[in-house]
N, C-alpha and C positions, 0 to 999 in steps of 0.2 A: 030395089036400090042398086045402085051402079057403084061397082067398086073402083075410087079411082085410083090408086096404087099400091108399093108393095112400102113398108117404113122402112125396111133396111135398105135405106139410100144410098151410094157412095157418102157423101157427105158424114152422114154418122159415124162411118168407118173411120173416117179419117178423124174426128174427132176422138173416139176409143182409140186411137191408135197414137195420136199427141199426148194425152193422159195418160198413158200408160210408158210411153217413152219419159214424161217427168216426172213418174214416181221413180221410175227404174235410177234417173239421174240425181235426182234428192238423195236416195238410202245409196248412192254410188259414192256421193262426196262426202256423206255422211260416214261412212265406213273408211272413207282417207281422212277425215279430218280424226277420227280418232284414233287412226294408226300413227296421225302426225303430232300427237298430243300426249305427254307423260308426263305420270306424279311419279314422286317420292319419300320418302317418311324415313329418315336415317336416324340413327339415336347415339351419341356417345359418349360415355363408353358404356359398354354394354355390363361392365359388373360395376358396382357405384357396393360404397357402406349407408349404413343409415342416417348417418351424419352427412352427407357429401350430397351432388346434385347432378344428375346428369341435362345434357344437350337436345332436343328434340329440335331436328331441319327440316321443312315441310318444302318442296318446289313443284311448281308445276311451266311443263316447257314443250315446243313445238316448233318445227321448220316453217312454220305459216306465225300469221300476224294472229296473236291471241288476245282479244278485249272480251269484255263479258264474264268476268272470271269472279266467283263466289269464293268468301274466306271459306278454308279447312274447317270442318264442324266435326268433333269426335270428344270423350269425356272420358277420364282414367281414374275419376273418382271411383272408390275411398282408397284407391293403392297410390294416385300420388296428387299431389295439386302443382295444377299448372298454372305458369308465370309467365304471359307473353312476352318476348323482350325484344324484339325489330320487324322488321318489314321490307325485306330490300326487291327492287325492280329493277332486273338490268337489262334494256336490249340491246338487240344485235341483229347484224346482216344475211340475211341466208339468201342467195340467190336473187341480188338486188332487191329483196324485200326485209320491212325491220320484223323482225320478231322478238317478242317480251318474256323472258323466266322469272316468274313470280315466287319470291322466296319468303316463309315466314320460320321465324326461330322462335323455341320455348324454351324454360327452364323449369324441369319436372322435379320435384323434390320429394323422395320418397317417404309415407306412409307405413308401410309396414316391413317388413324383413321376409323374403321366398323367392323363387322366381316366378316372375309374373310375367305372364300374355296378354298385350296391349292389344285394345279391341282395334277395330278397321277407322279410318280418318275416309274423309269423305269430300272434294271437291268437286266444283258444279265450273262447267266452261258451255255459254253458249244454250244452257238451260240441260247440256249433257251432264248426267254424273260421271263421276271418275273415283276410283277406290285403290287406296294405298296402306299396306298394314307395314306396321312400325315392328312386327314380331316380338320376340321377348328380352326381358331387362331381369339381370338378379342383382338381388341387392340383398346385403349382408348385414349381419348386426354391427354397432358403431366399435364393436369391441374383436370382431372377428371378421379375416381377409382369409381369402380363398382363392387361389392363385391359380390361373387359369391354364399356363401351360405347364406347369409342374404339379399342379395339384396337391398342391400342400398348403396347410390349412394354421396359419398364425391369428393369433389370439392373444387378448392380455386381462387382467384382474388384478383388485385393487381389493385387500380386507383391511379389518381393525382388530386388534385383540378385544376391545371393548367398547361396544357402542354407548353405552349410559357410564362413565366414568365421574369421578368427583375433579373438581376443580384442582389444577396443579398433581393430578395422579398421571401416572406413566402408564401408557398405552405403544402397541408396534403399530407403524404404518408397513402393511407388505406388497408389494406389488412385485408382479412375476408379467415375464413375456413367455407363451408358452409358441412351440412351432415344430410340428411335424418333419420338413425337409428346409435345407438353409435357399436362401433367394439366389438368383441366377445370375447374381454382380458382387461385383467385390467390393463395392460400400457400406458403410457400417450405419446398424440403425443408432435412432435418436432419441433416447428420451426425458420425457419433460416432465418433472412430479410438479404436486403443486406449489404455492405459498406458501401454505397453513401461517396465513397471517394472522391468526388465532393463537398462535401457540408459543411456547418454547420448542426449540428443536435440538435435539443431540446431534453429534456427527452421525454418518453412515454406519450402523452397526455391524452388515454384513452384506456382501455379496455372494452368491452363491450357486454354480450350476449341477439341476440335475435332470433326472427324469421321471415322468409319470402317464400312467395308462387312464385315457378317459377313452368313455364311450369305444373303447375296441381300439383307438391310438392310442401308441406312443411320442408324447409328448417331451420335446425339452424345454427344459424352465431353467430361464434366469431370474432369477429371486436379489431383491431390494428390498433390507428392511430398516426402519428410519425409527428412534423411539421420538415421543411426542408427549408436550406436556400442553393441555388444555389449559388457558389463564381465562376466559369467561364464563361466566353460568348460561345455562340456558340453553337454546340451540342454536349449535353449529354445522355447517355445511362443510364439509372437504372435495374440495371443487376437484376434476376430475385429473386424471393425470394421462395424460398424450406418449403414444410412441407412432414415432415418423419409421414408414419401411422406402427404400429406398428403391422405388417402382422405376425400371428404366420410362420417361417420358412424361409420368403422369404419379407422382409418391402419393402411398397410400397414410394418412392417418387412423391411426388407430386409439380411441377414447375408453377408459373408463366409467363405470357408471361414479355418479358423485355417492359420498359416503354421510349420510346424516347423524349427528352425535347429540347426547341430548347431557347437557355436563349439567351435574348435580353441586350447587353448594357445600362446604364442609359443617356438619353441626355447630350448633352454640352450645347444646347438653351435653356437659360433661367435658366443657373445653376447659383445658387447666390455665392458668395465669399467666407462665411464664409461654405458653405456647406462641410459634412466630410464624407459622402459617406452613410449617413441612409436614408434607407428605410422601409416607411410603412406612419403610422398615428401617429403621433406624440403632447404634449402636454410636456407646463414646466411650473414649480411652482416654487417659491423661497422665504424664510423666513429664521429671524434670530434668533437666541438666547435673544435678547437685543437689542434695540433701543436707549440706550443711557448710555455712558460710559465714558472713561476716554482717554485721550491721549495718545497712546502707549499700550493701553489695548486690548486684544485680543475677537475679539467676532466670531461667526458661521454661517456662511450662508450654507444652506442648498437646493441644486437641486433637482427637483421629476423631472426625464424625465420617462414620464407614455404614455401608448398605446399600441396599435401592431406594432410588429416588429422583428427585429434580434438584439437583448439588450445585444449579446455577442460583438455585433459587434458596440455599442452606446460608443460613443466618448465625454465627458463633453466638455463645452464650454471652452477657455481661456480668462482668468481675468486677464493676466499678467500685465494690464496696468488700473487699478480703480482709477482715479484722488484724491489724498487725503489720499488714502490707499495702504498699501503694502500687498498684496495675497499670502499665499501660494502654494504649489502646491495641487490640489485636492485630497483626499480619499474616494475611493467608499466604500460604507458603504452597506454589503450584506443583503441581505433581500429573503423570503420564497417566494416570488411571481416572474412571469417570465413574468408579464408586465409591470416592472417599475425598474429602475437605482436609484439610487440615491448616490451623490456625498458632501461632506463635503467639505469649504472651511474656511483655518483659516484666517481672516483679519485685519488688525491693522492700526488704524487709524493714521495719523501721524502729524496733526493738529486739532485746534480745531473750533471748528463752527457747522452749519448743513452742515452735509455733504452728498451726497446721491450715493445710488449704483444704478446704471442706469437702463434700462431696458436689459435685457439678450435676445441673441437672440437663436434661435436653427433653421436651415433649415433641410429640409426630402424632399421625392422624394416619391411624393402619385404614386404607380403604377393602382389603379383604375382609377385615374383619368389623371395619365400620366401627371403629372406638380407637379412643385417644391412648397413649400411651406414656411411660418415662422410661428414660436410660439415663443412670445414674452412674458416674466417676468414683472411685477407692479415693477415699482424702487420707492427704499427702502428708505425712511426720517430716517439719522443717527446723534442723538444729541451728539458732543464732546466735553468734557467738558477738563480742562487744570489737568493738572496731579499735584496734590499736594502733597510734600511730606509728610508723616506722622511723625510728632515731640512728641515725648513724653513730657505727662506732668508733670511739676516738680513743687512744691512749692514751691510760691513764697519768703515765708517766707526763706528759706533756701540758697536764692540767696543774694549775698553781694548788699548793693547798689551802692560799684563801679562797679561791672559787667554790673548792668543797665543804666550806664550812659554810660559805654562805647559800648553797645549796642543801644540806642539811636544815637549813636555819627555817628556809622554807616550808619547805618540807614540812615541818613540824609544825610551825603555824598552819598551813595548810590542812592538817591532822585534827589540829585542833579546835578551828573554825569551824572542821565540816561535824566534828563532836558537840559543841555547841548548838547548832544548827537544827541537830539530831534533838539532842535535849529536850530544846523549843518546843520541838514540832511535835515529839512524842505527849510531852504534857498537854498542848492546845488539844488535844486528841485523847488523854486517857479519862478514861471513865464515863467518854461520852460513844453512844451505842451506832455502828456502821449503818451510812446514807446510802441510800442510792440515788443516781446521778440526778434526778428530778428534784429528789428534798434537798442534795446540795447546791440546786440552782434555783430553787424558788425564790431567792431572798430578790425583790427588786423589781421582778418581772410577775406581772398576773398568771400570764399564760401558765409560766411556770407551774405557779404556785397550784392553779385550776387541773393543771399536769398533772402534780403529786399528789392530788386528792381523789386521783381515777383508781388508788391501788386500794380503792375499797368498794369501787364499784363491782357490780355481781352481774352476769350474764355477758356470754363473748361479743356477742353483737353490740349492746350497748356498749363496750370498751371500744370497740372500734368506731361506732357510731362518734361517741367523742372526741376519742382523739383525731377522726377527720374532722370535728368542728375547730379545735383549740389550733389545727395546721393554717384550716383558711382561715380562721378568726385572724392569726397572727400575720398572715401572708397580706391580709385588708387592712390589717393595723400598718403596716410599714404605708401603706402605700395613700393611707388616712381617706380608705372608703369604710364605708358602714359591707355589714359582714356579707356575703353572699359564696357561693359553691363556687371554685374555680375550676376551670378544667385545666389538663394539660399544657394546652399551649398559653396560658395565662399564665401557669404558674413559672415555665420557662422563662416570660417573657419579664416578669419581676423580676425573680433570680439575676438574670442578665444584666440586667439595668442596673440593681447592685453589686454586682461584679462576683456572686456568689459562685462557687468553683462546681466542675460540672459532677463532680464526686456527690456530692450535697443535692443536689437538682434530684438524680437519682434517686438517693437516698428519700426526698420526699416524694417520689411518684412511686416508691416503691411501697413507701410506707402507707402512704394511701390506698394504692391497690391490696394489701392486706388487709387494712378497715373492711375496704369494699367488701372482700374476699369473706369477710369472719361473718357477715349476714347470715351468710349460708351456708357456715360452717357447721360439718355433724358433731363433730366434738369437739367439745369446751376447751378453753387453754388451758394450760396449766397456771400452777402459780408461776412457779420460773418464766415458761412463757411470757405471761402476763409484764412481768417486772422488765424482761429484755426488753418487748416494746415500747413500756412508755420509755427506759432506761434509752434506748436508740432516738424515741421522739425527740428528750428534753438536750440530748447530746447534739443534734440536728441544730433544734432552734438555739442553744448555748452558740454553737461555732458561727451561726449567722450574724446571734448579737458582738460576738468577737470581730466578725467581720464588717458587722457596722461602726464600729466605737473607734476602729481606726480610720473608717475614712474621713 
């Protein structure tokens, strides 16, 4: 067989030798196009609180004309979630050609509290990858800043004296700013407590600076503390309270955690009658202007309700009914101090003799000790003396002495009129055995009379039971309905309508609330007991019928 030649022809050569010149030119332009081609991954700012959000700018850019260009693909899950927020594409001329910077922004909102190392972002130009890292971000709790060129470490905190308190009880709100080294500007920070649109609130109790050592610092504290009365049951949220530091460029917020309260109703067990809804620790004084005066002359009694508590919320006793005296209505009398009330009473005596103002009661609801309580007033010895008029004096000489005779003349008549009178009345009266106010008024009226027959009833309860029947019986007799229980605002609203004085109103809500009250009474009345109240009932309904026959 004839060999007819060699394969390594010219030809071939030249062919390996074209192939190999356009890989050499591929990875040549390959290697400029990615020296002409930049990412970047900026992030600001680089320290952010828990509350706050930082910036995340993604660009990619080149002196040549860049299409082909893949979105950024990278994931910061679980440290923070990402918020795409634009898209911008701007080009431009580089050496009479256009070229495109592709920009994309995010809004990273941070997850947890530390410093954290954001993994690598990743763009595709051209089917090339390209990799750009963001580095790291710290972020701080919403309640603590850490300042970066001074390295002082501010912080703030918010407590309660008591998380579970009862309704209308006094609790502190305290919130402190605490900070290592003072900030590098001379603006002052800002801060914001909350509403507590739950509550009552006192003025500012105290402001206060000091200092304290945590964890190896020294700390200074300004201290804010606010007292606070819860007015709902149930649970309350105290929403959080802000302090602004005053960051050149960029101010820092600084938040509280919120403070959750879980307020307790005040008991029903063992709530006295007169109780008006205070709470705390409680204490009453009472004094007058004068101990001894005239008939119809006005004198001052004076209340101190003194202690702890919520004294916006302190209610003065009613005096609507002082045997002997007629009361006006109270004036609180304002005073500089925010543990004590006190109330003004005008009163006027309306006979004369000793007379005495009883003992005053006040109930509160101790939440330390979880039970009700009284503070009782020293009653008061009032000497009244008869009201004389004042006669001017004239000389005698200048009076006629028929004047004086027929001034004697008088006089004597007078003497002996009012001895007659005497006579009468003593007779209509001797030998017949002393009433009390109920059998002196039974004559004419049922109620009355169904009244005066209660002083042989036996057991407390049934005495009260009664006599709140014979109240509403008579209260539906005026108003000519058939009988039924009235409440409160009904029996007002009677009253009213007959022009009944508000003395008397009381007088029957009061007297009903003791019916109520003797159900559950541990110990029985006495007999005197017994006789005052029906004696106060039948004196009630007597002034009413006084007050209907006139009109």
């Amino acid at each position: 067989m004839k060999k007819i030649g060699n394969i390594q022809s010219p030809l071939l050569k030249i062919i390996l030798c074209i192939i190999t010149f356009s890989v050499l030119l591929i990875l040549f332009k390959l290697e400029a196009y990615s020296n002409e081609v930049k990412v970047a991954a900026v992030i600001t700012p680089r320290h952010i609180q828990l509350n706050e959000k930082a910036i995340l700018e993604l660009t990619i850019s080149g002196n040549t004309l860049i299409n082909n260009i893949g979105a950024p693909k990278f994931n910061f899950l679980p440290d923070f979630l990402t918020v795409p927020l634009q898209t911008n594409t701007t080009p431009r001329l580089v050496e009479d050609k256009i070229a495109v910077t592709m920009a994309w922004v995010y809004e990273l909102i941070p997850q947890k509290i530390g410093e954290i190392v954001l993994s690598d972002i990743s763009f595709t130009y051209q089917g090339v990858p390209y990799i750009a890292n963001p580095g790291k971000i710290v972020v701080g709790a919403a309640d603590t800043y850490h300042h970066p060129s001074s390295g002082g470490i501010h912080k703030v905190d918010a407590t309660v004296s008591n998380k579970n308190p009862y309704v209308n009880e006094a609790i502190e709100y305290r919130f402190r700013y605490l900070y290592t080294t003072v900030l590098p500007t001379e603006a002052s920070t800002t801060t914001s407590l909350p509403k507590f649109q739950d509550f009552v609130v006192d003025e500012l109790l105290s402001e206060k600076t000091s200092t304290v050592k945590l964890n190896g610092d020294t700390f200074y504290v300004q201290e804010s503390i606010i007292r606070i009365y819860p007015q709902n049951t149930g649970k309350i949220l105290i929403q959080p309270s802000e302090l602004e530091l005053p960051i050149k460029g960029r101010p820092k917020i600084l938040k509280t955690d919120p403070i959750p309260l879980n307020v307790e109703p005040i008991p029903e067990l063992g709530r006295p009658p007169h109780f008006n809804g205070a709470v705390g620790e409680y204490s009453i004084t009472a004094q007058v202007d004068r101990m001894k005066l005239e008939v119809r002359k006005a004198l001052t009694l004076t209340l101190n309700i003194s202690g702890t508590g919520n004294f916006k919320t302190v209610n003065p006793p009613k005096l609507s009914s002082l045997n002997g005296f007629r009361v006006d209505p109270p004036n609180q009398v304002k005073t500089d101090t925010s543990d004590s009330s006190i109330y003004t009473y005008v009163i006027i005596p309306l006979r004369a003799g000793i007379l005495q103002i009883p003992a005053l009661q006040y109930a509160y609801f101790n939440p330390h000790t979880k039970d009700f309580h009284t503070t009782n007033t020293t009653p008061i010895p009032i000497t009244v003396l008869p009201n004389h008029t004042d006669v001017e004096e004239i000389d005698s000489d200048t009076i006629p002495w028929l004047v004086w005779l027929i001034l004697i003349s008088l006089l004597a008549l007078l003497v002996m009129g009012g001895y007659l009178l005497y006579s009468l009345k003593f007779k209509s009266h001797n030998g017949n055995p002393p009433q009390n106010a109920a059998t002196r008024l039974d004559q004419g009226n049922p109620i009355l009379e169904r009244l005066a027959s209660l002083e042989n009833v036996t057991g407390t309860a049934s005495l009260g039971e009664e006599i709140s029947k014979l109240i509403n019986q008579y209260l539906c007799d005026l108003q000519n309905e058939p009988y039924r229980k009235l409440n409160t605002t009904e029996i007002q609203g009677i009253c009213q309508h007959y022009s009944i004085s508000l003395q008397i109103v009381d007088d029957i809500i009061d007297i009903l609330k003791k019916c109520d009250h003797l159900r559950f009474a541990p110990v029985p009345l006495s007999g005197e007991e017994r006789n005052a109240l029906i004696t106060r009932t039948a004196s009630v309904i007597q002034h009413i019928d006084e007050s209907m026959s006139t009109r």
